[in-house]
C-alpha positions in Angstrom: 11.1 -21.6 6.9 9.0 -18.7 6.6 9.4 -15.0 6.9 6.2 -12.7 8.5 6.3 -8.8 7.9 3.8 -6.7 10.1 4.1 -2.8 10.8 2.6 -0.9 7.5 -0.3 0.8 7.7 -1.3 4.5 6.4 0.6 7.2 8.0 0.9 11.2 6.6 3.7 12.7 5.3 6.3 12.8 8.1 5.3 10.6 10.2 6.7 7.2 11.5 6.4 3.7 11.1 8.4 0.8 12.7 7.9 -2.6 10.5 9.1 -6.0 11.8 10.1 -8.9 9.9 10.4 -12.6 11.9 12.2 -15.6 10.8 10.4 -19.0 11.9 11.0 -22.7 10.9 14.4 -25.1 11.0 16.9 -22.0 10.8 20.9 -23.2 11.8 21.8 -19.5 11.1 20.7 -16.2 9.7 23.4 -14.2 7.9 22.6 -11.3 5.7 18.8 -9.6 6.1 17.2 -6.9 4.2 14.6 -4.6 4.0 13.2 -4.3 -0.2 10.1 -2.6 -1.7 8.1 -2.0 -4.6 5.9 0.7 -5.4 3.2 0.2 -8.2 4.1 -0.1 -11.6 7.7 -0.3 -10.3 10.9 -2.7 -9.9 11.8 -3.7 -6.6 14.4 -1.9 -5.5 16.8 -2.5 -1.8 15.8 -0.4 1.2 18.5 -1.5 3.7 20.6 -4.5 4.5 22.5 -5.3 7.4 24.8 -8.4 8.2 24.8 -11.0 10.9 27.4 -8.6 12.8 25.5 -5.5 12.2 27.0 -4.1 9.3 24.0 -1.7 7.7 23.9 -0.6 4.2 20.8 1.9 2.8 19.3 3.4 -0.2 20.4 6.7 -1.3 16.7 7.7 -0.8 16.2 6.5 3.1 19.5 7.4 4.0 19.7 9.8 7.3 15.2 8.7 7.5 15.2 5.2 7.6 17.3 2.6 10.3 17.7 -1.2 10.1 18.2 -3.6 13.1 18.0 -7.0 14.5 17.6 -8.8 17.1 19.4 -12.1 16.6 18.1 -14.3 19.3 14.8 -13.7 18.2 15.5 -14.1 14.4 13.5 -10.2 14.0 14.5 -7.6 11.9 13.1 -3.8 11.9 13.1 -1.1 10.0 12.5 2.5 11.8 11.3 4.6 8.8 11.3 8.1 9.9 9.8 11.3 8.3 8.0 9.3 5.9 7.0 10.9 2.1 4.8 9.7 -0.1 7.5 8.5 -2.6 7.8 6.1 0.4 4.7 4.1 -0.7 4.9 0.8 -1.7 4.8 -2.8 -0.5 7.9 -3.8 1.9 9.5 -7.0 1.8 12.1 -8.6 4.1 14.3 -10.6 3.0 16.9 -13.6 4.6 20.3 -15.3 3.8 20.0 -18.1 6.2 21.4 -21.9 6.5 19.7 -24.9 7.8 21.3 -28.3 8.7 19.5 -31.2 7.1 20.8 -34.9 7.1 24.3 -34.0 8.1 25.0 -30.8 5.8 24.3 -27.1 5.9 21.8 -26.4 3.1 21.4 -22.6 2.1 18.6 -20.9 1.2 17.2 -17.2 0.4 13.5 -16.5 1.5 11.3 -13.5 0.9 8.2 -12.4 3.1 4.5 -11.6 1.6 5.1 -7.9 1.9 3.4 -5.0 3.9 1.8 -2.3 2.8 3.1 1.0 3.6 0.8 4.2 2.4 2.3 7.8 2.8 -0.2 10.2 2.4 0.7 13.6 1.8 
């Protein structure tokens, strides 16, 4: 099972970026997803989540910029990241609650991504 983020680049202050996170590999099910990052010299710290039923949760700090979504036939999540700042900067990461069936039982496993780089500059 692997997770593949695309969609950073460099962008200025106030602009957009859309970044998209796809789940590949022996996946029964895929409950909770989220979007995380980490900006240099930093802790990674949650973006957004959002459930299997579409239940979001975001940061204080992307709250009313940023939305999550998914598209669960095609195990994809996004994250719409509007009027970017460059506080914004850091490397994004998704990240998958998801179950697989393997010899009879369900075996449960959390994966991260590589990460994408997302530049704001100002």
């Amino acid at each position: 099972v692997q997770l593949v983020e695309s969609g950073g680049g460099l962008v200025q202050a106030g602009g957009s970026l859309t970044l998209s996170c796809v789940a590949s590999g022996s996946i029964f099910s895929i409950n909770a997803m989220g979007w995380y990052r980490q900006a240099p010299g930093k802790q990674r710290e949650l973006v957004a989540t959002i459930t299997s039923g579409g239940a979001t949760n975001y940061a204080d700090s992307v709250k009313g910029r940023f939305t999550i979504s998914r598209d669960n036939a095609k195990n994809t999540m996004y994250l719409q990241m509007n009027s970017l700042k460059p506080e914004d900067t850091a490397v994004y990461y998704c990240n998958a609650e998801l179950r697989q069936w393997r010899a009879g039982t369900y075996r449960y496993l959390t994966v991260w991504g590589q990460g994408t780089l997302v530049t704001v500059s100002s």
